[in-house]
Residue frames as a rotation matrix with the C-alpha (Angstrom) as fourth column:
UNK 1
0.580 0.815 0.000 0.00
0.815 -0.580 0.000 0.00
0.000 0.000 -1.000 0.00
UNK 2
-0.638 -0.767 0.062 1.13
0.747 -0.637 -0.192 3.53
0.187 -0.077 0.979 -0.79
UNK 3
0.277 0.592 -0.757 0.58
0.957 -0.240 0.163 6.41
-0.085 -0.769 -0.633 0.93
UNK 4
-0.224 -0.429 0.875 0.83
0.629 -0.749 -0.207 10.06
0.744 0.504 0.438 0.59
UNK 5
0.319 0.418 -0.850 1.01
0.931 0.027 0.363 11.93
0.175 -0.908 -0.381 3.63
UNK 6
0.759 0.199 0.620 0.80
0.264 -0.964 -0.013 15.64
0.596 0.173 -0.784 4.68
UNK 7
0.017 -0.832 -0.555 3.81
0.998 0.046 -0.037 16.72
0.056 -0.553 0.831 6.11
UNK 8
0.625 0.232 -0.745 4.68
0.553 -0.806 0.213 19.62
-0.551 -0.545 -0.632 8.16
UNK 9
0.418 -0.546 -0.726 8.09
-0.846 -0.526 -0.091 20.09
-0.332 0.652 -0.681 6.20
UNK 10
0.940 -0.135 -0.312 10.11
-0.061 0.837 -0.545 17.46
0.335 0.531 0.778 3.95
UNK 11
0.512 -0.849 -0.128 13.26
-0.816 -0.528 0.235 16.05
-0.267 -0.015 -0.964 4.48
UNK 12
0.278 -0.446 -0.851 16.15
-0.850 0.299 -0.434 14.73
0.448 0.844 -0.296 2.83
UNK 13
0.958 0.285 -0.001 15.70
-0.239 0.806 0.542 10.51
0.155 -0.519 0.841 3.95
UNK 14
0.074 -0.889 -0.453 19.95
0.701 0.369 -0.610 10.00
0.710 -0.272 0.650 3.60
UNK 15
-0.070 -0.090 0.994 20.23
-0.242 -0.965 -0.104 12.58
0.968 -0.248 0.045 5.84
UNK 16
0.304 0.293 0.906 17.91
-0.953 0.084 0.292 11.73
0.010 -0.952 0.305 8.78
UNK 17
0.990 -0.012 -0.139 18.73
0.038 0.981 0.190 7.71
0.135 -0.194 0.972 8.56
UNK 18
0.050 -0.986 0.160 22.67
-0.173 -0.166 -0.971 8.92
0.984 0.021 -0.179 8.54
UNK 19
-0.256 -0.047 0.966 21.93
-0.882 -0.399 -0.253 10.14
0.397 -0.916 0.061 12.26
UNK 20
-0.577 0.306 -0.758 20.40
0.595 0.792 -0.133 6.28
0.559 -0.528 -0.639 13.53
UNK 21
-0.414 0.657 0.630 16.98
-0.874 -0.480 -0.074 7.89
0.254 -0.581 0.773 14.59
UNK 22
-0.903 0.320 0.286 15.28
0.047 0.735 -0.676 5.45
-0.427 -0.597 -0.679 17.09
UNK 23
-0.609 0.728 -0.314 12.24
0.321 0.589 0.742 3.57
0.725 0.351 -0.593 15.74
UNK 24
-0.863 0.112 0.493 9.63
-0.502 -0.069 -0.862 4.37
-0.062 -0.991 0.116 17.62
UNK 25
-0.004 0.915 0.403 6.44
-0.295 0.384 -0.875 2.91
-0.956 -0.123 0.268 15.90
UNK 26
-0.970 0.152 -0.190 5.08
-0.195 -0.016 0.981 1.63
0.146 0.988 0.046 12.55
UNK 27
-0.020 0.996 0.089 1.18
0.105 0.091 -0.990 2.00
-0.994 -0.010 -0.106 11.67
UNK 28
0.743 0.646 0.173 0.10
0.134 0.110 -0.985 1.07
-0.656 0.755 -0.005 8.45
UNK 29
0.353 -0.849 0.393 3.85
0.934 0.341 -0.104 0.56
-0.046 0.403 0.914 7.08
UNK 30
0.483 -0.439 0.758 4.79
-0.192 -0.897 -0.397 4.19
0.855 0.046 -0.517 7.86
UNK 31
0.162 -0.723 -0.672 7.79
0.932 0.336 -0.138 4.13
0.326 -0.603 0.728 10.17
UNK 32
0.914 0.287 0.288 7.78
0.084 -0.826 0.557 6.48
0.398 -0.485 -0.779 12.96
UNK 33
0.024 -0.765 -0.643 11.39
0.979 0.147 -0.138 7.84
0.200 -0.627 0.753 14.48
UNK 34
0.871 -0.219 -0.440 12.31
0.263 -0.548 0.794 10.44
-0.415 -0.807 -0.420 17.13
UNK 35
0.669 -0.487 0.562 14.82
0.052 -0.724 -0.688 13.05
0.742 0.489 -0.459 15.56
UNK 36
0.444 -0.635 -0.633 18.11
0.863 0.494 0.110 12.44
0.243 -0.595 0.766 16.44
UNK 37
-0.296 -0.665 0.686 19.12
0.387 -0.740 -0.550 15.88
0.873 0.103 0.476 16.90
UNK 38
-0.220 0.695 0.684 15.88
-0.748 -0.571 0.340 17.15
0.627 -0.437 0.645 18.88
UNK 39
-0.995 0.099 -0.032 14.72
0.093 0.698 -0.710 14.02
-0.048 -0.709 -0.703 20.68
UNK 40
-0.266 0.927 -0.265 11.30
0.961 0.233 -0.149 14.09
-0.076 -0.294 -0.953 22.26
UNK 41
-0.420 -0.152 -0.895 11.30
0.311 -0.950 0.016 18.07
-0.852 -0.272 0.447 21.65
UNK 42
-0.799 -0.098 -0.594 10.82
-0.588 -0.080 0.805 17.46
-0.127 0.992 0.006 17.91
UNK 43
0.302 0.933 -0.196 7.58
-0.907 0.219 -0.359 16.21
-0.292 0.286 0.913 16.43
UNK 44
0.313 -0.076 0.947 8.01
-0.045 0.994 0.095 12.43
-0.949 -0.072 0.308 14.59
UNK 45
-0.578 -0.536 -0.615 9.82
-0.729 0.001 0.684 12.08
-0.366 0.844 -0.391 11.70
UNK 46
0.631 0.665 0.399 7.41
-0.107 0.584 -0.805 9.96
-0.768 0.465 0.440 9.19
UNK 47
-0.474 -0.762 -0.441 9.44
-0.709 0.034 0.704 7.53
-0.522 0.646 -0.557 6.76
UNK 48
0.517 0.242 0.821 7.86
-0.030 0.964 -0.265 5.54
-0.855 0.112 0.506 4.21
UNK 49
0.006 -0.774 0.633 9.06
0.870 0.316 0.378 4.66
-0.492 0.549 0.675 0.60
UNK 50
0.220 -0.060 0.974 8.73
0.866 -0.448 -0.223 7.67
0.449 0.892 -0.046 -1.18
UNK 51
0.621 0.030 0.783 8.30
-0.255 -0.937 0.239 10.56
0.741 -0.348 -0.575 1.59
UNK 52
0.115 -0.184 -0.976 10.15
0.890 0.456 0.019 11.77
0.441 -0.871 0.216 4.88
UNK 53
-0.369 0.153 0.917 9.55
0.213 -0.946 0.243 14.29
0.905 0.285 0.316 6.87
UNK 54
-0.994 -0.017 0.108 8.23
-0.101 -0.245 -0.964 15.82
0.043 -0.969 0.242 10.14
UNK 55
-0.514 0.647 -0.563 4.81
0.629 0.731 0.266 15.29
0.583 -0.218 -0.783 11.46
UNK 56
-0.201 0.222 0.954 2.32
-0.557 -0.827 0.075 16.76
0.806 -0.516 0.289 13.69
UNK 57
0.654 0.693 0.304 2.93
-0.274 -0.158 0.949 14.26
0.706 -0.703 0.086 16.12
UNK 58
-0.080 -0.893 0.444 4.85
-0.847 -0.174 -0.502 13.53
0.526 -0.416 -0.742 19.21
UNK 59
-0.144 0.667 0.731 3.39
-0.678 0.472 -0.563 10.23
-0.721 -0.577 0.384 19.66
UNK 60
-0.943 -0.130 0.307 3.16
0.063 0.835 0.547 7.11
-0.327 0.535 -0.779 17.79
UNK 61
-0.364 0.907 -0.214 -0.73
-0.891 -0.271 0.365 7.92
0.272 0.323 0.906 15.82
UNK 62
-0.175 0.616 0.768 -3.44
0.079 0.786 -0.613 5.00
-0.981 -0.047 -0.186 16.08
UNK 63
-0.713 -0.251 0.655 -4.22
0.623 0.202 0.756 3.52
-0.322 0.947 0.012 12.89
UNK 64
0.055 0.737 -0.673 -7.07
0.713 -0.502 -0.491 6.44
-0.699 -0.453 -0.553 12.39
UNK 65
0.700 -0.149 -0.699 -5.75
0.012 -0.976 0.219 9.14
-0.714 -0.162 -0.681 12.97
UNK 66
-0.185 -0.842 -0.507 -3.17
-0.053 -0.507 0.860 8.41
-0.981 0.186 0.050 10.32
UNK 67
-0.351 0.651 0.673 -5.84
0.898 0.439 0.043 7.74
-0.267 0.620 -0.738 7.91
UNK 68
0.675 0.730 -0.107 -6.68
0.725 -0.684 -0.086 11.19
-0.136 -0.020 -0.991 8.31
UNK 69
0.209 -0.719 -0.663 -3.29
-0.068 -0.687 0.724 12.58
-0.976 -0.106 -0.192 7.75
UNK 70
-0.682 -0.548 0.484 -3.22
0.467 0.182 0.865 11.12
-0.563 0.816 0.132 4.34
UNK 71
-0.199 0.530 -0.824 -4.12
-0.467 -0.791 -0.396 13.36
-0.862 0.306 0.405 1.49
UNK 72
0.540 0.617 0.572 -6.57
0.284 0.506 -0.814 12.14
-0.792 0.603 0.098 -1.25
């Protein structure tokens, strides 16, 4: 399944996976990690095969709510 998902801002996926952000969840094959720079200060970093990027949460989502983050 692919997804397209609203992000707050993109970013560049060698980049953030350089740093070994911590895993923190996966819902609906999006992979959730905690921003190695910021920690728990920083929103979630959302990685799937095409996108990555911050989030608007600080929290692993329920499968829902990230139903509702993807744009039609």
């Amino acid at each position: 399944m692919s997804i397209k998902l609203d992000l707050i801002r993109d970013l560049p996926r060698d980049k953030v996976m350089a740093r070994n952000p911590t895993l923190i969840g996966i819902v609906l094959g999006v992979r959730f990690y905690e921003c190695a720079i910021h920690g728990d200060e920083a929103p979630l970093i959302a990685v799937t095969d095409t996108q990555c990027g911050y989030t608007d949460w600080h929290d692993v989502p329920k499968d829902h709510e990230l139903t509702d983050m993807v744009s039609a």
